[in-house]
KEKE-3310 file (N, C-alpha, C; in steps of 0.2 Angstrom, whole numbers, plus 5000, padded with zeros to 4 digits):
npx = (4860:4868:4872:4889:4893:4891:4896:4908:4911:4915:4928:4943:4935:4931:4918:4906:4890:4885:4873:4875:4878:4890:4898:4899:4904:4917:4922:4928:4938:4936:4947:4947:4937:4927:4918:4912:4921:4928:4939:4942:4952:4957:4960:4968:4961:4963:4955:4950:4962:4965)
npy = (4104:4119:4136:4138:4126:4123:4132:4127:4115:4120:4125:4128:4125:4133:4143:4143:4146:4157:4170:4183:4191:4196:4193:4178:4181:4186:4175:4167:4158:4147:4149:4148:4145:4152:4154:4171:4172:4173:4167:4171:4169:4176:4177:4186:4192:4195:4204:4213:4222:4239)
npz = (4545:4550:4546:4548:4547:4533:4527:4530:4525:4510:4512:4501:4492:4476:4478:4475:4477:4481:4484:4477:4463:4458:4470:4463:4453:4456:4459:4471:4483:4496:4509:4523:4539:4551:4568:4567:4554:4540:4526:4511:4496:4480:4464:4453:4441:4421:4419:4428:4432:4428)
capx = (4867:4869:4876:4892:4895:4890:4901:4916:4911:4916:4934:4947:4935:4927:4911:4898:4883:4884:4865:4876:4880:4897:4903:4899:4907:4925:4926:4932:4940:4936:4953:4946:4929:4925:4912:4912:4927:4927:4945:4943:4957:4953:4964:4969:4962:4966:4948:4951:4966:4963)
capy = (4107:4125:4138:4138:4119:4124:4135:4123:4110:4123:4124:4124:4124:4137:4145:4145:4148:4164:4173:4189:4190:4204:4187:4172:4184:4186:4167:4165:4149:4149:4147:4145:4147:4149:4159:4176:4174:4170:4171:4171:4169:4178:4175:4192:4191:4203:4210:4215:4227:4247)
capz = (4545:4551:4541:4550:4546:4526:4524:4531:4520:4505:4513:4497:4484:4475:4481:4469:4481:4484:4478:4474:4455:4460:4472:4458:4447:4458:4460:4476:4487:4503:4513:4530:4542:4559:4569:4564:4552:4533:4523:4504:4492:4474:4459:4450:4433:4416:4419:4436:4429:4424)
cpx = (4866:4872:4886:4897:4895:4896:4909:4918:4914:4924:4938:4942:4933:4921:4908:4891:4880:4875:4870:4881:4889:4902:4903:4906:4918:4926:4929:4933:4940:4941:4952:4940:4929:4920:4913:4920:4926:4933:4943:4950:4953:4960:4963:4967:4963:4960:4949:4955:4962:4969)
cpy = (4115:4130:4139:4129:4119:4127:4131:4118:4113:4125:4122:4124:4134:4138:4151:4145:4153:4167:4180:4188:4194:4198:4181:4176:4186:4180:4165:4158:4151:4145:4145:4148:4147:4155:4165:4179:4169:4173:4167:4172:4172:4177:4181:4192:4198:4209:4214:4222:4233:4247)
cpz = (4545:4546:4541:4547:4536:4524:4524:4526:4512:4506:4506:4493:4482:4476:4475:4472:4484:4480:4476:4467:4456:4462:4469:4453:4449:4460:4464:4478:4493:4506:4521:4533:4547:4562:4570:4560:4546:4530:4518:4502:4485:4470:4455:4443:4429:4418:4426:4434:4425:4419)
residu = (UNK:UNK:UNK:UNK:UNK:UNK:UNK:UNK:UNK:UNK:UNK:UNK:UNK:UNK:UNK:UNK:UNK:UNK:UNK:UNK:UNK:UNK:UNK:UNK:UNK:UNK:UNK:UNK:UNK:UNK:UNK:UNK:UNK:UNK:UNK:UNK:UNK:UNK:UNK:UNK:UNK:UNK:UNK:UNK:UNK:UNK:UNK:UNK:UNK:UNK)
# end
């Protein structure tokens, strides 16, 4: 499976695979993939706020 196919299979959920601790740590949901295009959705939490 390509990386391209990995990523699609993550469509709608949360993506917990990332090696970067910064993007585990913003929790995202991959909304859609395709080749050279990746849309996240993120969820605004209180920590996030100044």
């Amino acid at each position: 499976m390509n990386i391209l196919e990995q990523l699609k299979s993550f469509v709608g959920k949360e993506f917990l695979e990332s090696q970067s601790p910064f993007m585990r740590w913003l929790n995202p949901i991959i909304k859609s993939t395709e080749k050279g295009h990746i849309e996240f959705e993120y969820t605004v939490r209180k920590e996030f706020m100044i």
